[in-house]
C-alpha positions as CSV (number, residue, x, y, z in Angstrom):
1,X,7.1,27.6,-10.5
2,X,4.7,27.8,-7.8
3,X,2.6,24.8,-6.6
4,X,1.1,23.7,-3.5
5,X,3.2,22.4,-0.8
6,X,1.5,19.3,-0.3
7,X,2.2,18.6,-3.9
8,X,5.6,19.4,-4.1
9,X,6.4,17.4,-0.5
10,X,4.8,14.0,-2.1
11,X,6.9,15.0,-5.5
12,X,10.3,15.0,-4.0
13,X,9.3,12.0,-2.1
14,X,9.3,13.2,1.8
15,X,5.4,11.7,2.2
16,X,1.8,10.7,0.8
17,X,-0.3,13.9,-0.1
18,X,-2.2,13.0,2.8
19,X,0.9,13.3,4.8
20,X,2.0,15.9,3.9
21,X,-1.2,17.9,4.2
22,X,-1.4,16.5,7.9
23,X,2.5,17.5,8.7
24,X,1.2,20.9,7.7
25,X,-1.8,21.5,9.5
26,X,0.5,20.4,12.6
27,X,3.2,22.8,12.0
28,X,5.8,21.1,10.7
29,X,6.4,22.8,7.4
30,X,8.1,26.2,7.0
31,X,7.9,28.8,4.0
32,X,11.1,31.3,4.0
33,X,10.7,30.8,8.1
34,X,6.9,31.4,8.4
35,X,4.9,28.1,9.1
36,X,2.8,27.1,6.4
37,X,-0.9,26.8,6.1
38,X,-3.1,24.0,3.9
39,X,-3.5,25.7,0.3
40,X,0.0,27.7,0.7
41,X,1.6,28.3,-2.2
42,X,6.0,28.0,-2.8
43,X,8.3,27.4,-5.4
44,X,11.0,25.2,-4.0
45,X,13.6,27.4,-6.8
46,X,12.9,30.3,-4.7
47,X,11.8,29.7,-1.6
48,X,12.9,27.9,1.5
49,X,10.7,25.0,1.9
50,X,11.6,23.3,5.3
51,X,10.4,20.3,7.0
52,X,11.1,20.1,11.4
53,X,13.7,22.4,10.1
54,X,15.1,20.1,7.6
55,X,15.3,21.5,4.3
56,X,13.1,19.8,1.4
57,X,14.5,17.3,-0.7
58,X,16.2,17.9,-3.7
59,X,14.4,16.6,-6.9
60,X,16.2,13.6,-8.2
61,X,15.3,10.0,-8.8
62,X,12.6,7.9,-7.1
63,X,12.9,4.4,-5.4
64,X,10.6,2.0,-6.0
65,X,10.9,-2.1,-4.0
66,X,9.1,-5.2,-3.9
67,X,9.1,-6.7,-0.7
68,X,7.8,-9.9,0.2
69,X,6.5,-9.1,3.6
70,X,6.4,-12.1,5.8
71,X,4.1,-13.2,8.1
72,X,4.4,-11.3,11.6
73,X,5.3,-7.8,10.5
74,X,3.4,-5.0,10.3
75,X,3.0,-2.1,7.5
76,X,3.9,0.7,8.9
77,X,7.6,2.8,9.5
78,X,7.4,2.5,13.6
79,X,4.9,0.7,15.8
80,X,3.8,2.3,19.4
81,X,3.9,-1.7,20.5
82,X,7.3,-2.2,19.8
83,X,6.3,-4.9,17.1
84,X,8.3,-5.6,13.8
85,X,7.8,-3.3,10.9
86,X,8.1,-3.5,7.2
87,X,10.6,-0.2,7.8
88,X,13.2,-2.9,9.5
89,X,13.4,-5.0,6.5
90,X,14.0,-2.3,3.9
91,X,16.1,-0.3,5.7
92,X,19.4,-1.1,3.5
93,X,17.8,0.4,0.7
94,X,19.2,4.6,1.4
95,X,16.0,6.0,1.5
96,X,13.0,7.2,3.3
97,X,10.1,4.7,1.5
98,X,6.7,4.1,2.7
99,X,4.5,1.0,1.9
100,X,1.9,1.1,-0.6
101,X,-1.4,0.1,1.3
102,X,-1.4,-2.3,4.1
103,X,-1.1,-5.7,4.8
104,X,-2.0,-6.9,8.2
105,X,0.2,-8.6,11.0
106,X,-0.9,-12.4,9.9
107,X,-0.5,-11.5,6.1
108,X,2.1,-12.4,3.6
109,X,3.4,-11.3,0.1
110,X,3.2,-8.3,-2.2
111,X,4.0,-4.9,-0.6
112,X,5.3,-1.6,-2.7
113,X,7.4,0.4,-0.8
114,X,8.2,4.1,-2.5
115,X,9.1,7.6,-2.1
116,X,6.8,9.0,-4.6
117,X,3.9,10.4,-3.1
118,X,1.9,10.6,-7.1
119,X,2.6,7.1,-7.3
120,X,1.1,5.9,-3.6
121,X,-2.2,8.3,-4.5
122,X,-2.7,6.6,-7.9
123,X,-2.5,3.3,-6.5
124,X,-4.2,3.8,-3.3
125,X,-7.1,6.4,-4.6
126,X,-10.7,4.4,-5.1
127,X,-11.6,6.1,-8.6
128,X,-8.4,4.3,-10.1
129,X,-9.6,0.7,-9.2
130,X,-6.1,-1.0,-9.3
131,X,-6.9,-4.7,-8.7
132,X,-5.3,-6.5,-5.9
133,X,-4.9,-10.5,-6.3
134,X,-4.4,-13.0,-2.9
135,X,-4.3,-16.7,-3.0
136,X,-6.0,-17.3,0.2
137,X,-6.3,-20.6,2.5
138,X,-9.5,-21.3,3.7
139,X,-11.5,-23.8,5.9
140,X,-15.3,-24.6,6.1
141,X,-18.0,-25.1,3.7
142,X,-16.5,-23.9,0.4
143,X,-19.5,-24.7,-1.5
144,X,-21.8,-22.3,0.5
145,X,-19.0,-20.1,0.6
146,X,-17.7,-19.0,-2.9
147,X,-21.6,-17.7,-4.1
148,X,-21.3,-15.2,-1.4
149,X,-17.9,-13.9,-1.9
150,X,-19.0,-13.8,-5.6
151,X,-21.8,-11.6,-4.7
152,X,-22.2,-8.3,-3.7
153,X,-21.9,-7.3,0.1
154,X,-21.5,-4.4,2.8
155,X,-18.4,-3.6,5.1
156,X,-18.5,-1.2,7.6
157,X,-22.2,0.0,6.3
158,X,-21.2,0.4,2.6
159,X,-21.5,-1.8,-0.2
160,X,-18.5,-2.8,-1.9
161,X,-17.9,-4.5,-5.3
162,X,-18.0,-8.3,-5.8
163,X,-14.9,-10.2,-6.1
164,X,-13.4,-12.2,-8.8
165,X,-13.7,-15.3,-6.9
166,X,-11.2,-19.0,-8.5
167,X,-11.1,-22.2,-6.7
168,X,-7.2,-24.0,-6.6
169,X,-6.0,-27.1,-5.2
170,X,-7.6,-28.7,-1.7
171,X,-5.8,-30.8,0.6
172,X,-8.1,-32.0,3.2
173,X,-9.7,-29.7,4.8
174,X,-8.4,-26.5,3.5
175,X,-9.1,-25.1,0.3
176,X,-7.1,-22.7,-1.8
177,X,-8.4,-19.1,-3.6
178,X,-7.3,-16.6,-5.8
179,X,-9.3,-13.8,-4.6
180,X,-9.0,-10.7,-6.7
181,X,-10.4,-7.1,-5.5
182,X,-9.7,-3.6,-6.0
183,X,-11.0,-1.7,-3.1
184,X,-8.8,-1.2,-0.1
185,X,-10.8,-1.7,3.3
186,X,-9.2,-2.6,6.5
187,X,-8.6,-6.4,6.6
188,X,-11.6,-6.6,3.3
189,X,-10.8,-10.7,2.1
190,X,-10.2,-11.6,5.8
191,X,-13.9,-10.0,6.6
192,X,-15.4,-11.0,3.0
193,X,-14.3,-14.7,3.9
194,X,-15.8,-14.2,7.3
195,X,-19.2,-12.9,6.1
196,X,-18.9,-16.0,3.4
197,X,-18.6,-18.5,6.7
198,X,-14.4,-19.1,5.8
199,X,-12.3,-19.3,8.1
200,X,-8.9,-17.7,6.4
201,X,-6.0,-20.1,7.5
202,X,-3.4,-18.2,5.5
203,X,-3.8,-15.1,3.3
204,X,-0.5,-13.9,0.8
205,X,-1.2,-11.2,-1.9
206,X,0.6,-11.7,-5.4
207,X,-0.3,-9.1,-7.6
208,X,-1.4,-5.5,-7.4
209,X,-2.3,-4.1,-11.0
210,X,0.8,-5.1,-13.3
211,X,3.3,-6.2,-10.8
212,X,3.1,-9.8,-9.6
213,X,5.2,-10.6,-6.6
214,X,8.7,-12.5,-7.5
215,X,8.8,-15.8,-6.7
216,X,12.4,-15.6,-6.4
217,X,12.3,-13.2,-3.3
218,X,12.1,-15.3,0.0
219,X,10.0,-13.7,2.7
220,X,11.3,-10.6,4.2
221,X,13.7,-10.1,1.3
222,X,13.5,-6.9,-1.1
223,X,14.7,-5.6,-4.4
224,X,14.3,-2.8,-7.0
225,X,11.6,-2.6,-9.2
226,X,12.8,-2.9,-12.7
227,X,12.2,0.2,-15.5
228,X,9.7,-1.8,-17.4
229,X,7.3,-2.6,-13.5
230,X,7.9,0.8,-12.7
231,X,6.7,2.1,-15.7
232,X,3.5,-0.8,-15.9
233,X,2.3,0.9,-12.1
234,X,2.7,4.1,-13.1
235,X,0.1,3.6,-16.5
236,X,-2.5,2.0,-14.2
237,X,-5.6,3.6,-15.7
């Protein structure tokens, strides 16, 4: 059955819709030998569907990891500076997996790594509103502080919900947050705590919609999601 290419690249697993619709506007994928175009058309039964020459992947099982990223990494597959990537650590799995979302260089925790391109949309896209929990370390006037992340606010020129804002333990000067959001923005609790007048002394996610990160894992170790946390992600509303 037909369907469109970017479709059927992020169904087999080879990359994000987004991806997979910039792979084609550069070239990269091939129809039967003739370079595809954004809103081509294949069925991969019929048709040879080929990536830098490579030919598509077959459709067979997904992967699907929890990784507890640790501090000094960062979320990408290859880094122009030559730093540590997530890639590195999950590279024993046997597959080509990308991470879910980002977490920045000085971040910790909670990072899904997958080859299933419906899966990364449906957690990533804004209309689905998958929530995304940090215990975050803070310094400064906590008191001030916590209205403000509890209210609304603008980043980058748009407003963006209020967080879901619970105080934990303090020991001396640093107090500790669960901080729960479910937008996406580039470093958002870092900046929200910022804006607040926090200064974040250590930031670790533990939960994004269902899945709450394993205690058991140490940092930089991995393992595969179980059937019943794979199938909690994939009936986030």
């Amino acid at each position: 059955m037909e369907e469109r290419l970017q479709k059927l690249l992020s169904e087999r697993g080879e990359a994000s819709r987004r991806t997979a619709e910039e792979w084609i506007a550069a070239g990269r994928v091939t129809v039967n030998g003739a370079a595809a175009r954004l809103g081509d058309r294949a069925d991969p039964d019929r048709d040879r569907i080929e990536i830098d020459g490579r030919p598509l992947r077959p459709a067979g099982e997904r992967t699907y990891l929890m990784l507890n990223k640790p501090r000094g990494y960062v979320t990408t597959l290859s880094d122009e500076k030559g730093r540590r990537t997530v890639a590195q650590l999950v590279s024993g799995c046997g597959r080509r997996v990308w991470p879910v979302g980002r977490l920045d260089l000085d971040s910790e925790g909670l990072l899904i790594l997958t080859d299933d391109g419906e899966l990364t949309q449906k957690l990533l896209h804004p209309s689905h509103e998958v929530e995304k929990e940090y215990l975050v370390w803070v310094t400064g006037d906590t008191a001030r502080g916590l209205p403000i992340l509890c209210a609304p606010m603008e980043l980058d020129g748009e407003p963006i919900a209020p967080a879901r804002v619970r105080r934990g333990r303090v020991s001396g000067s640093v107090s500790q947050l669960s901080i729960t959001i479910h937008q996406g923005k580039n470093r958002q609790v870092r900046r929200m705590c910022e804006k607040a007048g926090l200064r974040v002394e250590r930031l670790k996610r533990i939960r994004e919609g269902a899945l709450e990160l394993d205690r058991t894992l140490a940092p930089g170790k991995w393992r595969a999601l179980a059937p019943d946390e794979v199938k909690a992600l994939l009936d986030e509303k």
